[in-house]
C-alpha positions, 0 to 999 in steps of 0.5 A: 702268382708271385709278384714280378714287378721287380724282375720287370723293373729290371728288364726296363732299365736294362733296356732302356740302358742298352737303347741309351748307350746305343744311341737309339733312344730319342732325345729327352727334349721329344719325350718331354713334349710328346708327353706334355701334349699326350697328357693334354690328349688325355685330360680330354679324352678322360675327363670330356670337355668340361670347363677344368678339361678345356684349360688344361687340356689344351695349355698341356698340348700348347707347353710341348710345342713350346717346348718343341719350339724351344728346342728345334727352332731355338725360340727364346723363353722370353717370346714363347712364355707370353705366348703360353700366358696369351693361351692360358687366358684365351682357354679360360674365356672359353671356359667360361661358354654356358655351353662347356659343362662344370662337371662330366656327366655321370655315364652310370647315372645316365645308364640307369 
């Protein structure tokens, strides 16, 4: 089978153009937060509660609220900022639990 990813690239921005120009596309604002907070979903879900994962993870989530903040109830950088630095140092105290694991756990070794 021959390649399709350009014809699909294509179609995409096609698209993506049609939805633009209509007006139906939601705003840049909403896809940047909605993708800052699934990418922190993810981190946790991929990489499980580890002590990299507890950090990243949820200061992701907590950078697109920030971001939503920001842009619907217009909260100046400068409040929300120390905020997030006020995150980043709780989630690496609890990163530092003897419960939270350095590293998953291999599933296949377990298997085996």
């Amino acid at each position: 089978m021959r390649q399709a990813t350009l014809p699909i690239t294509l179609i995409v921005l096609g698209v993506s153009w049609l939805v633009w120009y209509y007006g139906l596309f939601p705003d840049t604002d909403w896809l940047i937060a909605a993708g800052l907070i699934a990418s922190g979903v993810s981190v946790l879900i991929f990489d499980g509660i580890t002590k990299s994962a507890v950090v990243i993870g949820p200061l992701m989530m907590a950078c697109g609220g920030a971001w939503l903040l920001h842009d619907r109830n217009h909260l100046p950088w400068a409040v929300l900022l120390p905020v997030l630095l006020i995150c980043l140092g709780v989630f690496m105290l609890v990163s530092r639990l003897e419960a939270i694991p350095e590293q998953r756990k291999n599933r296949s070794a377990d298997a085996s």
